[in-house]
SEBA-525371 format. One line per 3 residues: their letters; for each residue x, y, z of C-alpha. Coordinates in pm, 1 decimal. Layout:
<recs>
A> X Y Z | ... .
</recs>
This chain:
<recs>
XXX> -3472.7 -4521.8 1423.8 | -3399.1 -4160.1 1310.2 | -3058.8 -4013.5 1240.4 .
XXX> -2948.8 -3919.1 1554.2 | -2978.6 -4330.6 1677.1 | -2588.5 -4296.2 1441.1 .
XXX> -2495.4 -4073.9 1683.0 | -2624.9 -4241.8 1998.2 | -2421.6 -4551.7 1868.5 .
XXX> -2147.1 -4413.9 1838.8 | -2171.0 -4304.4 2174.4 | -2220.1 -4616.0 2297.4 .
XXX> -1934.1 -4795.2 2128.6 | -1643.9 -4524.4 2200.7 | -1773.7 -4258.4 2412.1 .
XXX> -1450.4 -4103.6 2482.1 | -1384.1 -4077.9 2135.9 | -1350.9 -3648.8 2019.4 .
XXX> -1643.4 -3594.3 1764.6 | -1598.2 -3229.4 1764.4 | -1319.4 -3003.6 1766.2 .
XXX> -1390.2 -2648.6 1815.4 | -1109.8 -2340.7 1924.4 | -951.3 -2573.7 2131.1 .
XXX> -1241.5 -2731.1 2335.2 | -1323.4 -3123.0 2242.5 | -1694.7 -3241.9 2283.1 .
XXX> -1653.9 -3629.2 2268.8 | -1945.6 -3857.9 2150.5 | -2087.9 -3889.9 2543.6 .
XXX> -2097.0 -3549.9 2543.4 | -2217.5 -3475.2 2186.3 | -2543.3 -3707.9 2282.0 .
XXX> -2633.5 -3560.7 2593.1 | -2595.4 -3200.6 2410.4 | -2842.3 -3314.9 2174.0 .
XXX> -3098.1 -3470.9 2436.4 | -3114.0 -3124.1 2591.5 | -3123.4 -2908.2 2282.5 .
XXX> -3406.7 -3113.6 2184.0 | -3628.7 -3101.8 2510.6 | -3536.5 -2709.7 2537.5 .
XXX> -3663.5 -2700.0 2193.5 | -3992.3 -2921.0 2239.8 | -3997.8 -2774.2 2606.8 .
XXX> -3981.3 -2439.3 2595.4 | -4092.2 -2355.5 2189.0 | -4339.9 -2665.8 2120.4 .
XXX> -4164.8 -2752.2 1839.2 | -4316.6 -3049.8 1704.8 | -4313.7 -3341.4 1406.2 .
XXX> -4253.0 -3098.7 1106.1 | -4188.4 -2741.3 1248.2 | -3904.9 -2594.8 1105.5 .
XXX> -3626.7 -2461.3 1361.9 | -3384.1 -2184.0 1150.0 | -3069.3 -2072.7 1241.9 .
XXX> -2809.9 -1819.7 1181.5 | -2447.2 -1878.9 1273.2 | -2111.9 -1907.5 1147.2 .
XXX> -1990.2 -2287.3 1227.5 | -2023.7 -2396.6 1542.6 | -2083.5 -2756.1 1740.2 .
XXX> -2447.1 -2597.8 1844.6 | -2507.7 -2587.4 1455.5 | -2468.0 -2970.0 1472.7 .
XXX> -2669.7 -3027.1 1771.0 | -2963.9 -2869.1 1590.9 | -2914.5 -3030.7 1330.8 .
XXX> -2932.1 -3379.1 1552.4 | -3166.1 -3270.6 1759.6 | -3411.9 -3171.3 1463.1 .
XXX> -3351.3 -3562.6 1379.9 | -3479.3 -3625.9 1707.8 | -3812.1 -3460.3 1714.5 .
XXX> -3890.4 -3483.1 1341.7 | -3877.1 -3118.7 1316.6 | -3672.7 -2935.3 1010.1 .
XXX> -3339.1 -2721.8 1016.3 | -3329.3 -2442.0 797.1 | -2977.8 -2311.4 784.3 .
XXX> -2934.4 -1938.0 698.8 | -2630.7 -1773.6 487.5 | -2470.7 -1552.4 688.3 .
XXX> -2349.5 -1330.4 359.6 | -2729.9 -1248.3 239.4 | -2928.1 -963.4 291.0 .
XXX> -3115.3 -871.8 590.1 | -3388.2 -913.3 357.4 | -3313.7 -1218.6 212.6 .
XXX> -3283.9 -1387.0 531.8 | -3674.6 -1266.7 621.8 | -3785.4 -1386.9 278.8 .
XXX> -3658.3 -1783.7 365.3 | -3745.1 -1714.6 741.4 | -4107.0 -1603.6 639.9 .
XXX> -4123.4 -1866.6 304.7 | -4019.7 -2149.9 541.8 | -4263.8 -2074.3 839.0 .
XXX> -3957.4 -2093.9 1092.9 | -4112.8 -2130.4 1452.9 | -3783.6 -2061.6 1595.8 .
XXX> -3427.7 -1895.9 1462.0 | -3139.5 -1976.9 1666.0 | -2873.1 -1689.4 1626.3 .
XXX> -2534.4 -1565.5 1686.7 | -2520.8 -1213.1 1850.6 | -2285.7 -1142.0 1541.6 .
XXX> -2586.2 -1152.4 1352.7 | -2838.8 -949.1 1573.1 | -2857.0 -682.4 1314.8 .
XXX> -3151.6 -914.4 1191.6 | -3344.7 -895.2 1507.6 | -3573.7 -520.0 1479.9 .
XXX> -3685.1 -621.6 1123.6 | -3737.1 -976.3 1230.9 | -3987.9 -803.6 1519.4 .
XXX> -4138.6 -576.2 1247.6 | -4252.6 -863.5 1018.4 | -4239.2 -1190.7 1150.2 .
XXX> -4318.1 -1086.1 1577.9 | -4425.8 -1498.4 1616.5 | -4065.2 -1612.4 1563.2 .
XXX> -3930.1 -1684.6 1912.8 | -3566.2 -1619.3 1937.1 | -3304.9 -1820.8 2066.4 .
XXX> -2935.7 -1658.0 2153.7 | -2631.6 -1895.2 2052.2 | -2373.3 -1651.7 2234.4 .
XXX> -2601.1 -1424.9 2414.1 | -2948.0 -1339.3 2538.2 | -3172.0 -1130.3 2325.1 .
XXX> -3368.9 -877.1 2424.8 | -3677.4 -1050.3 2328.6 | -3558.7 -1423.2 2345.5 .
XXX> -3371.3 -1653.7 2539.1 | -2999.7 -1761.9 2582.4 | -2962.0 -2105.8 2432.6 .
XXX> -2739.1 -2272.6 2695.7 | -2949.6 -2155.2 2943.8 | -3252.6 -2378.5 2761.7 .
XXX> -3042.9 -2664.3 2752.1 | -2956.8 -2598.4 3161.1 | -3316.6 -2569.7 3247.7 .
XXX> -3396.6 -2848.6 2987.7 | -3628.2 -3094.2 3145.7 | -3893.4 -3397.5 2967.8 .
XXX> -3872.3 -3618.8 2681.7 | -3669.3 -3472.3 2386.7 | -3862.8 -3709.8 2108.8 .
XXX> -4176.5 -3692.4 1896.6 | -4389.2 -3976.4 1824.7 | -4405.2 -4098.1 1450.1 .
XXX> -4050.3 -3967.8 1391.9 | -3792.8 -4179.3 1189.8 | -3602.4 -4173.0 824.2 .
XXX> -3848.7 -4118.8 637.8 | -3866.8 -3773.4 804.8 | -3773.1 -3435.8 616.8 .
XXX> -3488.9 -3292.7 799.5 | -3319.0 -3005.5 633.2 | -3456.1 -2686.8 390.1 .
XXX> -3145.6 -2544.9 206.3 | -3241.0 -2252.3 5.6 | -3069.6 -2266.5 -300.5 .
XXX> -3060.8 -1992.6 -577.8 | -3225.7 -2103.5 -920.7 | -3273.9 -1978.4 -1208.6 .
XXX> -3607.7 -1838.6 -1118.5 | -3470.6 -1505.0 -967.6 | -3604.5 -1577.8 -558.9 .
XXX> -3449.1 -1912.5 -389.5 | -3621.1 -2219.0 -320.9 | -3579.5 -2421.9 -26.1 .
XXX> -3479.7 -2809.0 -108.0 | -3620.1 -3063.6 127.5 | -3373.2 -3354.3 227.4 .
XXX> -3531.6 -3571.3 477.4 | -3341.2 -3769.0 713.1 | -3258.5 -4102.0 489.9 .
XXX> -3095.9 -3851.9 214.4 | -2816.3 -3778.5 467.9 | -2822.3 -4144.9 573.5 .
XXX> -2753.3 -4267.2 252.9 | -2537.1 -3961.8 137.2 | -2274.1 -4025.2 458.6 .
XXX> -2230.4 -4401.1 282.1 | -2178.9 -4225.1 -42.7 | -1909.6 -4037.7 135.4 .
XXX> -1732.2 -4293.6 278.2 | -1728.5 -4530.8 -27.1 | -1545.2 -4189.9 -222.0 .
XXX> -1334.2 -4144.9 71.9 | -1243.2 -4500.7 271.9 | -1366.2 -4311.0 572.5 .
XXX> -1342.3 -4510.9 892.2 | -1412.9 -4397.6 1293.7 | -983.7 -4335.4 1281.7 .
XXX> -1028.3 -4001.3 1031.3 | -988.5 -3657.2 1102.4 | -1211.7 -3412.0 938.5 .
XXX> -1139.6 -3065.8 882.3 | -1453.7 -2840.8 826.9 | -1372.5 -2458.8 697.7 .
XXX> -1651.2 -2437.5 475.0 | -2013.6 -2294.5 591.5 | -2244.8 -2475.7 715.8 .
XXX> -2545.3 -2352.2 543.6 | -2409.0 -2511.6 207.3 | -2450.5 -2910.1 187.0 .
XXX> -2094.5 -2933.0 49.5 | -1975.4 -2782.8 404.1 | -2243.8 -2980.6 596.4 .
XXX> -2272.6 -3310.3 407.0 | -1979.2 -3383.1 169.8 | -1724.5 -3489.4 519.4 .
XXX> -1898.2 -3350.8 792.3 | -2188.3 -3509.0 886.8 | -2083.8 -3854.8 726.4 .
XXX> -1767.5 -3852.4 952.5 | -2011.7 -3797.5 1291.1 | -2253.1 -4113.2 1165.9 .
XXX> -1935.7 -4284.0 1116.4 | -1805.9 -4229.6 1453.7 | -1481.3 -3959.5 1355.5 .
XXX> -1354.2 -3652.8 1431.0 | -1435.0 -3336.3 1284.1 | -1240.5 -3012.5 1377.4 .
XXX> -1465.1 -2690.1 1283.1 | -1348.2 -2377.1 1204.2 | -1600.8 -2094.3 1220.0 .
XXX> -1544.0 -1960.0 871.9 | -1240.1 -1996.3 592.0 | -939.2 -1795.4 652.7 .
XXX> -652.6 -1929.6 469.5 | -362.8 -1900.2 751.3 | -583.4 -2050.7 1033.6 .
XXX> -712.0 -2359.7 781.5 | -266.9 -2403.2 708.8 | -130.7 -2379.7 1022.0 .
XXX> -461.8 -2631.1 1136.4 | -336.7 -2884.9 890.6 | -25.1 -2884.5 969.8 .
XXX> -103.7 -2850.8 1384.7 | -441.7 -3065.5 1426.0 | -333.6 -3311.5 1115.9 .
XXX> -674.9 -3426.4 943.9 | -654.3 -3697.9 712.7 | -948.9 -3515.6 516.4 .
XXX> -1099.8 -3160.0 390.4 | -1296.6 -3037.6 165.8 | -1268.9 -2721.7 -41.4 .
XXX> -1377.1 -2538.3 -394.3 | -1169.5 -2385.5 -596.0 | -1152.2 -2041.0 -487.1 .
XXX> -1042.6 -2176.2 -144.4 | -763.6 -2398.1 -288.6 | -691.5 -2094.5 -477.6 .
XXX> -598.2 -1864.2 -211.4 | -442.6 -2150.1 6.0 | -216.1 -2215.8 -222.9 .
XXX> -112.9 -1847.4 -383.6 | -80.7 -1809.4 38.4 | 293.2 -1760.0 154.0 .
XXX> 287.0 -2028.2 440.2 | 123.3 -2306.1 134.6 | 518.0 -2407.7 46.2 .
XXX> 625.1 -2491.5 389.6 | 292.0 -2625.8 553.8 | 365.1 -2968.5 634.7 .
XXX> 70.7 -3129.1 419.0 | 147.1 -3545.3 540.5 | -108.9 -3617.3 746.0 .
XXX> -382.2 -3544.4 464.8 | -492.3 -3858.1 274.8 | -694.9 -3669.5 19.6 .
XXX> -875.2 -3365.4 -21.6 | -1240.0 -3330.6 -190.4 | -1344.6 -3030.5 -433.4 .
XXX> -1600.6 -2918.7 -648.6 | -1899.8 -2705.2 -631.6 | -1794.7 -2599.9 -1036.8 .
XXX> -1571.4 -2727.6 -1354.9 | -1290.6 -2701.8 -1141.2 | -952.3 -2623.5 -1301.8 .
XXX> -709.5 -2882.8 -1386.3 | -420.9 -2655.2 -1247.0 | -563.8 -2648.3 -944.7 .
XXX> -590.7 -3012.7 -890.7 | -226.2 -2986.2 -966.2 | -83.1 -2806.6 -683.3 .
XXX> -173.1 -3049.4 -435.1 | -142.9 -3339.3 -627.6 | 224.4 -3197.1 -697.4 .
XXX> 283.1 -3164.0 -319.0 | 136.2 -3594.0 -295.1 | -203.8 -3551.9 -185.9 .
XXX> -453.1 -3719.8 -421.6 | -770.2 -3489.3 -509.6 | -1101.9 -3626.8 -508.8 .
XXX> -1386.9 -3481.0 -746.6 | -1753.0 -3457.0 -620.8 | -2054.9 -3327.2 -848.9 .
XXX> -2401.3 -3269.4 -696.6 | -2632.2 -2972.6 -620.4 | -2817.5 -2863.7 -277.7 .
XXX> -3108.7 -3099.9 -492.1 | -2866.1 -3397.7 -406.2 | -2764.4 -3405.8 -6.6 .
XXX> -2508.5 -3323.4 -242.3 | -2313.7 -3618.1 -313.9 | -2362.5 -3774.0 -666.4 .
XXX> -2089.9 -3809.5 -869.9 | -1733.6 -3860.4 -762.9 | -1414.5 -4004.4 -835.3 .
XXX> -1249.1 -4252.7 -521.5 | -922.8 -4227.4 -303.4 | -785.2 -4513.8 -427.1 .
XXX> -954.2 -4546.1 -769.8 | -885.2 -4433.0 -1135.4 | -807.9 -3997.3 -1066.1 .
XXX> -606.8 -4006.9 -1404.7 | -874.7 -3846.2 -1588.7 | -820.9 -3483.7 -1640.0 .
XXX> -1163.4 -3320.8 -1647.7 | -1388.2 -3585.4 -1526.0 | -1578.5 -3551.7 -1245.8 .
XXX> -1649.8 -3987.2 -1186.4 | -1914.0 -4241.0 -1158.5 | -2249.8 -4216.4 -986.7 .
XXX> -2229.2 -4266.2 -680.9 | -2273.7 -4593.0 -488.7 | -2669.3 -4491.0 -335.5 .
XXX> -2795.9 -4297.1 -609.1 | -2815.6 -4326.3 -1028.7 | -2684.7 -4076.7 -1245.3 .
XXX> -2743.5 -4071.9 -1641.9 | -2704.1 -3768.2 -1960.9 | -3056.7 -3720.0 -2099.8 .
XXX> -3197.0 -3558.1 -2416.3 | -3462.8 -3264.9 -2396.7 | -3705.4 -3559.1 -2369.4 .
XXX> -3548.8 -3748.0 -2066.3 | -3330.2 -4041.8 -2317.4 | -3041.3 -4113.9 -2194.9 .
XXX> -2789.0 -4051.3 -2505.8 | -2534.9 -4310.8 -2558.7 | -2172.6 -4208.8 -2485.7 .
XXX> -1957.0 -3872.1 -2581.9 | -2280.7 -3767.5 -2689.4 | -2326.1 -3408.6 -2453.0 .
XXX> -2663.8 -3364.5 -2272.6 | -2808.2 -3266.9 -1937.7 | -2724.6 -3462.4 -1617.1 .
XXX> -2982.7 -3589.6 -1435.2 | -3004.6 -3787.9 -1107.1 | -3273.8 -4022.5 -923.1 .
XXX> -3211.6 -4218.2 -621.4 | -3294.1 -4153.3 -169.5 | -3069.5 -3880.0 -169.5 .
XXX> -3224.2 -3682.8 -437.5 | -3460.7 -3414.8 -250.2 | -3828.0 -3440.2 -243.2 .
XXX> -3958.2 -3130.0 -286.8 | -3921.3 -2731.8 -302.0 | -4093.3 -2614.2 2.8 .
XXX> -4427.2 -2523.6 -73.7 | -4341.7 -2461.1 -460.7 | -4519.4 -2782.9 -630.8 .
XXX> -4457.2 -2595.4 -952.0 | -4092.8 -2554.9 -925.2 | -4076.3 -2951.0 -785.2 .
XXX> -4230.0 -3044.4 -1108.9 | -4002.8 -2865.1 -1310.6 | -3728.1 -3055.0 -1186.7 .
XXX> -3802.5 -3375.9 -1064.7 | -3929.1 -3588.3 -1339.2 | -4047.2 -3996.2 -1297.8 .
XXX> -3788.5 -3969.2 -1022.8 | -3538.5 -3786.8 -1179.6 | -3374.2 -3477.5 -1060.4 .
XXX> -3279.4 -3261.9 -1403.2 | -3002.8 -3055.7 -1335.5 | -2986.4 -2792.1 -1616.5 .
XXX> -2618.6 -2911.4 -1620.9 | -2455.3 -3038.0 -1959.5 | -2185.7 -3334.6 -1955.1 .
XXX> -2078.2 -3671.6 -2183.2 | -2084.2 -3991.2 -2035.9 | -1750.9 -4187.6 -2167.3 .
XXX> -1765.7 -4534.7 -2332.2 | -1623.1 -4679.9 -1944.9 | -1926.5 -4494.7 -1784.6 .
XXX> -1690.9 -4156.4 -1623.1 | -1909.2 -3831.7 -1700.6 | -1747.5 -3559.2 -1707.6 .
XXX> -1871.2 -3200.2 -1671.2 | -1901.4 -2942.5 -1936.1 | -2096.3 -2659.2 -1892.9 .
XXX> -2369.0 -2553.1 -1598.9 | -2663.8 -2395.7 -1641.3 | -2603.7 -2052.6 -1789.3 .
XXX> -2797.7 -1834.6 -1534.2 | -2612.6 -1959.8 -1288.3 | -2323.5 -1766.6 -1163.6 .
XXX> -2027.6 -1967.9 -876.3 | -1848.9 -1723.6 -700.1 | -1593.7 -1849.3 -437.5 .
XXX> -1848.7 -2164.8 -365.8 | -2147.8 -1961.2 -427.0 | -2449.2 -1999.7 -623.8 .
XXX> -2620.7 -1662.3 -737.0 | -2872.6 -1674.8 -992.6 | -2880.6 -1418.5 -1261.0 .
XXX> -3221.9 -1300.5 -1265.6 | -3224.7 -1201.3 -850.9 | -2939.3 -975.9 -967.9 .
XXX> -3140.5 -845.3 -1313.1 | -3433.4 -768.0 -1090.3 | -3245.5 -538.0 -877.0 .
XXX> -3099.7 -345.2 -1191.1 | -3401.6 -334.6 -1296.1 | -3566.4 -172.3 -1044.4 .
XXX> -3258.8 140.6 -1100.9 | -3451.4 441.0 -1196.2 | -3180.4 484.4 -1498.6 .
XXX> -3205.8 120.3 -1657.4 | -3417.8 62.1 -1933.5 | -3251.7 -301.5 -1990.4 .
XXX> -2987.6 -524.3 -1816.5 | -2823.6 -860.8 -1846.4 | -2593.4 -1012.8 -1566.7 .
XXX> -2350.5 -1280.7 -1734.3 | -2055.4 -1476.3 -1562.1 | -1702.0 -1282.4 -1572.7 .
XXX> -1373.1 -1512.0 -1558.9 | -1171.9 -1416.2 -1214.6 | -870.9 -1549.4 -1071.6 .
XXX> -979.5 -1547.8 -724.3 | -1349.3 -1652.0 -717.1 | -1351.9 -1856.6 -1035.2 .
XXX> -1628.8 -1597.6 -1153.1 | -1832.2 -1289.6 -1064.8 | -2122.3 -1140.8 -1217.1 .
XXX> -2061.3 -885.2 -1507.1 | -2344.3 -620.6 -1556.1 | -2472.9 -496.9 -1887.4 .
XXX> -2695.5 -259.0 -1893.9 | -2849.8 -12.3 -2121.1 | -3004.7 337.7 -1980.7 .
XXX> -3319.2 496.9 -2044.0 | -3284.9 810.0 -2275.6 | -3178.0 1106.6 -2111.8 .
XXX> -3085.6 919.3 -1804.6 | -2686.4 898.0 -1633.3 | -2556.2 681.5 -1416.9 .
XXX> -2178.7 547.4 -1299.3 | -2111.0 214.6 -1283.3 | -1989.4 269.8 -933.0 .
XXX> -2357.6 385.0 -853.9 | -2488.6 85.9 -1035.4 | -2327.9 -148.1 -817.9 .
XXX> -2354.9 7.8 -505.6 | -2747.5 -8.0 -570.1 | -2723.8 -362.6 -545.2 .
XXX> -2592.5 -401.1 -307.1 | -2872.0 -208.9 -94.5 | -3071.5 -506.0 -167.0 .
XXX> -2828.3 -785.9 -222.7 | -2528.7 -981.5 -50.4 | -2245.8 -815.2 -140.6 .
XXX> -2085.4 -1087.6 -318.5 | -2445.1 -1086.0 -555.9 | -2391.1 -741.5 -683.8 .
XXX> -2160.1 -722.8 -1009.9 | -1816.8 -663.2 -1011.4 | -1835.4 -508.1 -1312.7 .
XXX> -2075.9 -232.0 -1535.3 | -2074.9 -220.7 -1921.2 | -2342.2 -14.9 -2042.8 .
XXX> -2432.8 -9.9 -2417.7 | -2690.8 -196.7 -2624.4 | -2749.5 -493.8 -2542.3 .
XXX> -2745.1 -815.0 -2853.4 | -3080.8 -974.9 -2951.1 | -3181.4 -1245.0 -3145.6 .
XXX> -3461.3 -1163.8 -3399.2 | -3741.5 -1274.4 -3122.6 | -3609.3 -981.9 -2869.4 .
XXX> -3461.8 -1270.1 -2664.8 | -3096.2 -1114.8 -2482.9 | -2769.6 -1319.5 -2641.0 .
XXX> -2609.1 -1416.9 -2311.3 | -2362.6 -1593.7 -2526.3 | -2231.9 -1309.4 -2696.3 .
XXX> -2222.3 -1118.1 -2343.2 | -2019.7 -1357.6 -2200.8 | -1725.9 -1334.6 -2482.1 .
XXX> -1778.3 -930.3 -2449.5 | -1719.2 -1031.6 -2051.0 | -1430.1 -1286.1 -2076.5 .
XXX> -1272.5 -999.0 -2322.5 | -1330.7 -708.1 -2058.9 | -998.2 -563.7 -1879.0 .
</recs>
């Protein structure tokens, strides 16, 4: 049994039933499996991909994104889902780091392609939307798709997914989740939200983050539901979907709640149909909770990290949500506990770092056995996170780790950013911090000190950046000056954050 036999039984049982929803066409569970079967003989057919290889792909959401993803399950092989908002260069570094045999790609995206030639020529190309000029359409694979889509030797225990996730060692490592992580997470997500075959899932986060993949999405296919997609966020189109298409669920972080509800349709959209909603990603703000608990709809809390599938944490529709602050209980598949610097768990309202063990925790960083170590210990995934575990067992949240920045859902590690400034022919010294922001919860604040005899604008600064970074990486923000040291020479983030916070 691998991960796709949830699919192929819920084929079986209601094969009629819509599993996706996408701009108006409906792929129903028949049709879902068969999609699969071919993607996954075109893929073993026509690119040999085998027990292990790793098949990439860049994309805004699509159903084809979750017929990789299923058909990956299928031959044993590995998805390795690319964000769309990083660099060209980025995207080559987890391309070349994960040893992709084959990126699947949206012609939006085909800016990639002469760089991709230039330094990785072996990576056969596979057109989503269109036929590159050095690859293949995809549905014409799947048309021409003939043979046995399966591996031998392939079942749960398989590795199935590499998200790259942004640390706090400067270049991202790619967490591997293999098949029974999902499995496992998807019953995690319907204990938090009493999902059943009858629910409605509405996807308008990306893909290429577990929240947007794993939180509803791929636990309402195993359950046999129906998920509407949207290709990306846009507040108007996610509105007038709830109040057209009616999904009992959604998920979103708080810059997305955010600018739904500051939007001028958020009074009038007819919100009934929703059962609950599900947030995190960050400490999310209690009046944000507020305005849709306000309008009746009960918000659910999940904590977790790429590291956990990413469910781990959560409150329940239909439990205790009176808690202002706290996040919930571990989950029903995995353990969750607040550790000392020595790996004790410290009794309650006693603040230390979460950690979590259990079959959804990942099991490794690809190919980085000295990262895994780091953070997996006896078992235990260490989070860098800080929270209190309450006398009745609800942990709430306090702080994350500090060089980690969340900016509208996403993660971007300080030191990526500080080797960029660094690499400015004018800085002598530079510290990127977190900067409060009312529409993506935070953004990174530069501070930087120049080399004598050396000018620069802040403007300049930041457009440097973003030369080599996502957009939404670069700072918002330039302070130059000295920057505050303890007596060791070590940089007093904590200090730079006030001067941030106080910033106009």
């Amino acid at each position: 049994m691998d991960l796709c036999s949830l699919i192929e039984r819920n084929a079986a049982f209601t094969p009629d039933q819509p599993a996706i929803i996408f701009e108006g066409e409906i792929l129903s569970y028949a049709g879902f499996r068969a999609r699969i079967e071919q993607a996954a003989c075109a893929l073993k057919a026509e690119f040999g991909v085998s027990r292990g290889d790793r098949v990439a792909i860049l994309s805004l959401n699509r159903p084809d994104y979750l017929v990789l993803l299923y058909a990956c399950a299928r031959l044993g092989a590995m998805l390795v889902p690319l964000n769309w908002r990083l660099a060209v260069a980025e995207q080559l570094f987890i391309l070349s780091d994960a040893g992709a045999k084959v990126l699947v790609l949206e012609q939006a995206f085909a800016e990639i392609l002469p760089a991709l030639e230039k330094s990785l020529p072996n990576t056969a190309i596979a057109g989503l939307d269109f036929t590159p000029p050095k690859g293949s359409a995809f549905d014409l694979l799947l048309a021409q798709a003939r043979g046995d889509g399966r591996n031998p030797h392939t079942d749960l225990s398989c590795p199935l997914l590499i998200v790259y996730t942004s640390g706090t060692t400067g270049r991202p490592k790619g967490a591997v989740l293999r098949q029974d992580a999902l499995l496992l997470n998807g019953v995690m997500s319907q204990h938090m939200h009493a999902l059943t075959s009858s629910d409605h899932v509405l996807t308008v986060l990306p893909f290429f983050h577990v929240g947007g993949l794993n939180i509803q999405t791929t636990p309402a296919l195993q359950h046999g539901a129906t998920v509407t997609i949207h290709p990306r966020f846009i507040p108007e189109a996610t509105l007038a979907a709830i109040e057209r298409n009616r999904p009992t669920l959604t998920v979103l972080v708080p810059a997305t709640i955010q600018a739904l509800t500051d939007h001028s349709a958020w009074s009038s959209t007819d919100l009934s149909s929703l059962k609950a909603i599900s947030t995190g990603s960050t400490v999310v703000p209690p009046h944000l909770i507020e305005r849709f608990a306000s309008r009746g709809v009960p918000v659910l809390q999940v904590y977790g990290s790429t590291e956990t599938c990413p469910i781990a944490i959560y409150t329940r529709l239909g439990g205790d949500l009176s808690r202002v602050g706290s996040t919930g209980l571990p989950g029903l598949c995995c353990e969750a506990a607040v550790i000392d610097d020595s790996g004790v768990e410290l009794p309650p309202d006693t603040p230390g770092e979460i950690a979590v063990r259990g079959p959804n925790v990942f099991s490794e960083y690809w190919g980085n056995e000295e990262a895994t170590r780091e953070a997996l210990h006896g078992g235990w995934y260490r989070t860098g996170d800080l929270a209190v575990t309450h006398p009745d067992g609800y942990i709430e949240i306090k702080d994350r780790s500090k060089d980690i920045i969340i900016s509208g859902g996403e993660n971007i590690s300080t030191i990526e950013v500080e080797d960029v400034l660094y690499r400015h022919p004018a800085v002598l010294e530079a510290a990127i911090v977190a900067r409060p922001d009312p529409n993506w919860g935070e953004t990174p604040c530069a501070f930087v000190t120049l080399k004598d005899g050396a000018a620069a604008e802040p403007g300049e600064i930041i457009a440097f950046c973003r030369e080599h970074l996502a957009h939404f990486k670069a700072p918002h923000h330039v302070i130059f000056g000295p920057l505050p040291k303890t007596s060791t020479g070590k940089i007093q983030k904590f200090v730079l954050r006030e001067r941030a916070k106080e910033a106009g």
